[in-house]
N, C-alpha and C positions, 0 to 999 in steps of 0.2 A: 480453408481460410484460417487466418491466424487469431484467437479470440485474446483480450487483455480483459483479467477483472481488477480493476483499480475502485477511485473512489467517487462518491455520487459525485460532488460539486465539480465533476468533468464534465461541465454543461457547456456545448456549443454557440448553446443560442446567446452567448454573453456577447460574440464578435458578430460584426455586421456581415449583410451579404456580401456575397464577393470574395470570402476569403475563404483557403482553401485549408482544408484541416488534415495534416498529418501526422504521423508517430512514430519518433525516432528511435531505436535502439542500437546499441555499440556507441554512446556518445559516449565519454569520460569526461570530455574537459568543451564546455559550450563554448568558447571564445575560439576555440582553434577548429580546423578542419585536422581529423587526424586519419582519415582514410580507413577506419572503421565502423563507422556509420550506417548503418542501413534507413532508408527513410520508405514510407508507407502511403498510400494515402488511406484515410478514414471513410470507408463505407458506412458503419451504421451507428449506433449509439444507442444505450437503453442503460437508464437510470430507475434505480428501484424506488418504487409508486409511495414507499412508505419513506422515503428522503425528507427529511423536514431541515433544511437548514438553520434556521434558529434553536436546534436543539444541540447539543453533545452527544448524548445517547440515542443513534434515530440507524438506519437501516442507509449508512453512507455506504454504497456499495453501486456499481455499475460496470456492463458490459460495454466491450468496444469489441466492433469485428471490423478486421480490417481489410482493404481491397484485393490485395495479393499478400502470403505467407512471406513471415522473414525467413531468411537461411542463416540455420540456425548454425553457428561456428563457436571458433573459441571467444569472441569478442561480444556477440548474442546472448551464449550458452543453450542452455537448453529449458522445454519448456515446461511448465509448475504442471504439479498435478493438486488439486481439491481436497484433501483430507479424509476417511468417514471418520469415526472417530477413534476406531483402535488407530489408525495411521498418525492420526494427531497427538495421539499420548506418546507413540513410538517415538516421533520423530522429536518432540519435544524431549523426553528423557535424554536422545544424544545433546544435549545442548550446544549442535552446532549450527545457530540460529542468527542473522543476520538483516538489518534492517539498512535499507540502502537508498536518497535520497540527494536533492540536491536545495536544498531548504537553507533558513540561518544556521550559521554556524555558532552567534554569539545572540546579546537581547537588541544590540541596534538594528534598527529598520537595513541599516543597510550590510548588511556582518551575511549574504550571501556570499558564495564563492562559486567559482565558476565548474571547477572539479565538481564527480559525483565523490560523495561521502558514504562511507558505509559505517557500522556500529553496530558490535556484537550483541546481542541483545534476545535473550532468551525468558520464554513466556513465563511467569509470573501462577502460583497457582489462586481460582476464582477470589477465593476468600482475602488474599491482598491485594488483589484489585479493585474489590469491593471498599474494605478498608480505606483505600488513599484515596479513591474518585470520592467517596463520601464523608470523609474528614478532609480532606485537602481541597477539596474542588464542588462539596455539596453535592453529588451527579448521583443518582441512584443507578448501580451497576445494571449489569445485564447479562445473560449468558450468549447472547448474540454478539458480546466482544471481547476482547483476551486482550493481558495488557502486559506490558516490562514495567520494570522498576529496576535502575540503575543510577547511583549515586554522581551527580556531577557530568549525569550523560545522557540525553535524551532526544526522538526526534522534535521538531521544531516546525514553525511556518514555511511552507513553502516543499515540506516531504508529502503532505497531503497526497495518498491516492497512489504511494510508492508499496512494494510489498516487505513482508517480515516472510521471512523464508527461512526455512529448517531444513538441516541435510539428511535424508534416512535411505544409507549405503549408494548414499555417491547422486539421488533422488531427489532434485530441488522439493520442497512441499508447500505450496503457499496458505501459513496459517495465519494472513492477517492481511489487512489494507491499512494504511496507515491513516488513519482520523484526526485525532487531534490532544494534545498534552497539556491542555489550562497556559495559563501565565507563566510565564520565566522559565518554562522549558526545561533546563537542564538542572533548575534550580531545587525541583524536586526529584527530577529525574523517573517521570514517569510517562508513560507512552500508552494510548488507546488506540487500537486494531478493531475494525470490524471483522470476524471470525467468517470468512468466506463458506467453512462448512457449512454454519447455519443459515446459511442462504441458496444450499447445492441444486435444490430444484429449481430455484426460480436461475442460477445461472446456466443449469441446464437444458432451460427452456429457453433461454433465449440464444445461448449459442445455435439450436437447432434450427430458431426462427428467424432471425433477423436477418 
């Protein structure tokens, strides 16, 4: 089975019965059919017990396994592996890191695009993270999350739950889930990731169970 770790607020129970929940990979551009696509349906769902959604700083993180595995090609790619933490500092020094989403593009409500976006965007060490979420946004930091900081660049509403990925020798490595960046988005240019590492038991538990 194919397991995805995105982020908590992938809550099913939001849609009524009756509808059927799937997960598409190889899309680039939603308005078009481009024959790249693979679609899934969703087996199972598990969102982590400590999700608080009225917080910022909360344990946004969840498993999705899905029915049958994607094949994995060049339109797919290939699939992330979990960090320990020497593989996290590696992968982080190549600073070839990448956050990829289909969120705003600009502050109006409507400034989606239909394209998927991507934006280079390399982790941030704790102490300036700590720094801007608690001068800029009041958040008392955490080590259960890793964040970017780029000027005039940032992900936005609607990447909720996308990954931060770093390359180590050619090695997708997923060192983040994307959560959430305060107000005006690009305006500070700051980005919060739930750190999948500090979560590797509890994702390891559920991929075996669910």
């Amino acid at each position: 089975m194919t397991n995805i770790v995105g982020g908590g607020n992938a809550d099913v129970d939001e849609y009524p019965n009756g509808y059927e929940h799937k997960v598409v990979a190889g899309d680039y551009n939603s308005n078009i059919y481009e024959g790249t696509e693979q679609e899934r349906d969703l087996r199972a769902l598990a969102i982590h017990p400590d999700y608080k959604p009225s917080k910022f700083v909360t344990a946004d993180i969840a498993v999705l396994k899905l029915a049958t595995p994607f094949d994995f090609d060049t339109h797919v790619g290939r699939p992330v592996v979990i960090p320990n933490k020497k593989t996290e500092r590696r992968a982080k020094k190549k600073r070839d890191c990448w956050v990829v989403g289909g969120g705003l593009s600009g502050q109006r409500p409507d400034a989606y695009r239909p394209r998927l976006q991507e934006l280079k965007a390399v982790p941030k060490a704790d102490s300036a993270c700590k720094k801007t979420a608690n001068n800029k946004f009041s958040e008392t930091w955490s080590a259960t999350f890793i964040c970017t900081i780029h000027s005039g660049k940032s992900i936005c509403g609607g990447d909720s739950g996308g990954p931060l990925v770093c390359f180590l020798n050619d090695q997708p490595v997923q060192m983040g889930v994307v959560s959430w960046s305060g107000r005006n988005c690009a305006k500070f240019g700051f980005g919060a990731y739930v750190r999948p590492r500090s979560y590797t038991n509890w994702i390891m538990n559920k991929i075996a169970t669910l």
